[in-house]
ZAMARGU-4260 file (C-alpha; in steps of 0.2 Angstrom, whole numbers, plus 5000, padded with zeros to 4 digits):
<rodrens>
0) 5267/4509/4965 | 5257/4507/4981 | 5265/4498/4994 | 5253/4483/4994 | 5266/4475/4984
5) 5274/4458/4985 | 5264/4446/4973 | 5251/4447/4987 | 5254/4460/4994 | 5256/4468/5010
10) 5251/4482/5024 | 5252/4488/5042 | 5250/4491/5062 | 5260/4495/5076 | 5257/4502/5092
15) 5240/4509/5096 | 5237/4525/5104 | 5218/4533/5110 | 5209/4543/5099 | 5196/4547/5112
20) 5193/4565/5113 | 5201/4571/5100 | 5192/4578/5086 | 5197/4567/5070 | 5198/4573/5053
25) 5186/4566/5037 | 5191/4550/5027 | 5190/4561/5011 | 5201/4576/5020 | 5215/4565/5022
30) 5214/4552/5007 | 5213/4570/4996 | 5228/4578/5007 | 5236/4563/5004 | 5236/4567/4984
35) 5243/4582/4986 | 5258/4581/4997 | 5263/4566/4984 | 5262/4577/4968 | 5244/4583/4967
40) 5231/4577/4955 | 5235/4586/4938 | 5255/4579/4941 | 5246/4562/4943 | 5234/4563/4930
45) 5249/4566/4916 | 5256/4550/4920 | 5249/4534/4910 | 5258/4519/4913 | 5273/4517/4924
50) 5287/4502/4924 | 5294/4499/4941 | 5312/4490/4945 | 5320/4485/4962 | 5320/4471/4977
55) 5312/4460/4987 | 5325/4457/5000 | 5320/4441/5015 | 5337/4444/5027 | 5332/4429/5038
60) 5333/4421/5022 | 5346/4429/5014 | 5336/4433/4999 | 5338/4446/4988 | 5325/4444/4972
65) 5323/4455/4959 | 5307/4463/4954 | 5297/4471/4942 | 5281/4478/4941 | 5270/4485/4926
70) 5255/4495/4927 | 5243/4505/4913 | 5224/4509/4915 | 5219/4494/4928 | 5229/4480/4923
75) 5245/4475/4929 | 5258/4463/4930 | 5271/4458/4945 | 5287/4449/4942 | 5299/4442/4955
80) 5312/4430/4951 | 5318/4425/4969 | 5334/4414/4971 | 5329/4395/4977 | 5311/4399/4971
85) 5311/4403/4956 | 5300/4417/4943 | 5284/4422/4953 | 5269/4432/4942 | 5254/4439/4946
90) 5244/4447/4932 | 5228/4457/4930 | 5220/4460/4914 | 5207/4471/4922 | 5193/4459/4929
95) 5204/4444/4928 | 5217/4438/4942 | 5231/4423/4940 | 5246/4418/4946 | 5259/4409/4940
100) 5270/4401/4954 | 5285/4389/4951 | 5279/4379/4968 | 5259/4379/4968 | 5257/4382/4948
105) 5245/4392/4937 | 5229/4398/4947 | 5215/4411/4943 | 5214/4421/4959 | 5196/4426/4967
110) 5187/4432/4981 | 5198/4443/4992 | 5213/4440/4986 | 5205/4445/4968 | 5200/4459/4976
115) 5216/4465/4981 | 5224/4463/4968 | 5211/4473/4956 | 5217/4487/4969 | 5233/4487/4965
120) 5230/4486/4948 | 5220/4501/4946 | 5235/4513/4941 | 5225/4529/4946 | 5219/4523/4964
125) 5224/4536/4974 | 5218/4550/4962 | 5201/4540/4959 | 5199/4532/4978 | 5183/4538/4979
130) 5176/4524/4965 | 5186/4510/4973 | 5180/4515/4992 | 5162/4520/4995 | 5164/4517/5012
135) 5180/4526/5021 | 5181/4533/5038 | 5194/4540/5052 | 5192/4531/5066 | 5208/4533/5077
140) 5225/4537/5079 | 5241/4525/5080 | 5259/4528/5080 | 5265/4517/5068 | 5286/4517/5065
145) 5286/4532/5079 | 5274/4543/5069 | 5258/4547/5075 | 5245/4543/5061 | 5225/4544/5057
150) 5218/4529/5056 | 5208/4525/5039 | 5195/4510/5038 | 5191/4507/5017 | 5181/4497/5011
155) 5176/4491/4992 | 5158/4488/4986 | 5160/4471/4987 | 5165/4470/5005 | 5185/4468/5003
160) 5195/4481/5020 | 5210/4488/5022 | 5218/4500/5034 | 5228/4514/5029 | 5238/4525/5041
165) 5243/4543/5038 | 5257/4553/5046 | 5248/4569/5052 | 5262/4580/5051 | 5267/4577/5033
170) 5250/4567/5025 | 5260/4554/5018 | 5255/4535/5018 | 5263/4527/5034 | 5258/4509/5031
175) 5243/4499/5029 | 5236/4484/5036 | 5223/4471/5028 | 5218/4452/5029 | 5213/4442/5014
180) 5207/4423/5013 | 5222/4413/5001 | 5223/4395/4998 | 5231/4393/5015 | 5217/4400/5025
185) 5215/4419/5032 | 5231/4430/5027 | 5237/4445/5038 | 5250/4458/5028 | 5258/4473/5037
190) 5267/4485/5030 | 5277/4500/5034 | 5286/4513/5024 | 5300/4519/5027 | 5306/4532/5012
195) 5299/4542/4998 | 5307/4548/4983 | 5301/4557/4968 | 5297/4553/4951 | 5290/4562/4937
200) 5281/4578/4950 | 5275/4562/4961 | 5283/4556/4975 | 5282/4537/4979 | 5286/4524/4992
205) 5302/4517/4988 | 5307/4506/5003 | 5293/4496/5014 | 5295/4483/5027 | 5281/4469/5027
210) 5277/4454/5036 | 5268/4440/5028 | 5266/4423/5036 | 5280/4427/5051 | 5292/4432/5036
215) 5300/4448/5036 | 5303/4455/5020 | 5307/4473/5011 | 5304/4479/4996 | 5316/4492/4989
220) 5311/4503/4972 | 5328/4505/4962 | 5320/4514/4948 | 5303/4520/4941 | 5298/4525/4922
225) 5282/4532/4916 | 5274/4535/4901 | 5286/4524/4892 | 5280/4511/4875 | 5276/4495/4884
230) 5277/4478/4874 | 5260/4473/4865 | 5261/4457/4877 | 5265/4465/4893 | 5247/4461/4901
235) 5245/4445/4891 | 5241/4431/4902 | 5250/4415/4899 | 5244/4399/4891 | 5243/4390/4908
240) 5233/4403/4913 | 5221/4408/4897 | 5218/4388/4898 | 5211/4389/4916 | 5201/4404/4911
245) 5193/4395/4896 | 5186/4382/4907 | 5166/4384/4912 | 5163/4394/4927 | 5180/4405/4924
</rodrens>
C-alpha cells in the first residue's frame, strides 16, 4: 500500500538542503532502484491483489480508527470507521471515483483528487510507473525525517504532480508531498514514513506520519494479505453512489 493513504491521501517535505553542484542521478535510476530494494519486480509481479488492516491514529484527537484497504488490478476501496465520525469510503472501480462520507454524503470525485485516487488505485504502480509518469525528473536533495533524500518531480499525463523523496543510502521511499484541489479549495498532504516491513518477498511502509489540514495523523499497517479470494462485491460502488454516476454528465 503506498503511503498516499488516508481516504485522501497523504505525502511529504521537510528541510531543504542544496543540490547545487552535485551530480544527481535519473528519475528512472531511482524509481527502478526503488523496486528492487523493496522486493524486486518478479517478487511484485506474483502478487495480484492484497487486503490491508491497521490504524488511523489523530493523538490531538485521541482518535484511534480502524482501517482497511483493498486493492486488485486498478481498482480499490478504503475503509475507515473513525470514532465520533463515523464509516469513511473511498472507492475506485478503475475510471470511476466516489466517496461516501457520514458528514458531507455520497460524491463522485474528479479532477485532482480523481487523479490521486486512480494512483493509488493502480495495485502495480511502482512496478509500472513508467505508464502512470511520463514526466519524472531528479531535481534536488532534501533531508526529510534526518535522511538525506533525492528529490522526484512526477507528473501524470493529465497534469496531476507529486513529489517523492528517496533515502540515498538505502532507496527506500522517505515520504512524498502533493497538493490537490477538494471541495474545500487547494489541499496540501505530507507525509513521512517512518518503518518498513515485509510481506510476501516485498517490503512495505507500515507506519507514516501525515499532516492534512493542520491535523497530525499516523497511519499504522497491522497486517497485510495477498493473493487471497476477495468478495464478488468488494469494489461494488454503493447505491448512493451508482445513483450519482447514472445522472447525465457522470
Amino acid at each position: 500500500m503506498r503511503p498516499l493513504t488516508t481516504l485522501s491521501l497523504i505525502v511529504a517535505l521537510c528541510v531543504n538542503t542544496s543540490a547545487l553542484g552535485q551530480d544527481l542521478p535519473k528519475a528512472e535510476e531511482i524509481m527502478d532502484r526503488y523496486v528492487q530494494v523493496t522486493g524486486g519486480k518478479d517478487a511484485y509481479l506474483k502478487l495480484k491483489n492484497r487486503k490491508v488492516t491497521g490504524r488511523m491514529l489523530m493523538p490531538a484527537a485521541n482518535i484511534n480508527g480502524k482501517m482497511t484497504v483493498y486493492q486488485e488490478g486498478k481498482k480499490l476501496r478504503i475503509s475507515m470507521d473513525m470514532p465520533g465520525i463515523g464509516l469513511v469510503e473511498q472507492f475506485c472501480d478503475g475510471e470511476n471515483v466516489g466517496e461516501v462520507n457520514p458528514i458531507s454524503g455520497a460524491r463522485i470525485m474528479e479532477g485532482s483528487e480523481r487523479s490521486m485516487v486512480l494512483l493509488q488505485a493502480h495495485f502495480q504502480a511502482d512496478v509500472e510507473w513508467r505508464k502512470l509518469y511520463p514526466k519524472a525528473n531528479c531535481t534536488g536533495v532534501k533531508e526529510i525525517n534526518g535522511k538525506s533524500c533525492y528529490v522526484v518531480e512526477l507528473e501524470t499525463a493529465d497534469g496531476f504532480k507529486t513529489t517523492k523523496f528517496f533515502d540515498k543510502e538505502t532507496g527506500l521511499l522517505a515520504g512524498e508531498n502533493l497538493t490537490y484541489k477538494s471541495q474545500m479549495g487547494d489541499m496540501a498532504v505530507t507525509s513521512v514514513i517512518t518503518s518498513y516491513k515485509t510481506f510476501d518477498g516485498i517490503k512495505l511502509p507500515v507506519e507514516t506520519k501525515m499532516s492534512l489540514m493542520s491535523q497530525e495523523m499516523v497511519m499504522k499497517v497491522d497486517a497485510v494479505e495477498h493473493n487471497i479470494e476477495l468478495p464478488a462485491n468488494t469494489f461494488e460502488f454503493p447505491p448512493e453512489l451508482k445513483k450519482l454516476l447514472g445522472k447525465p454528465g457522470k
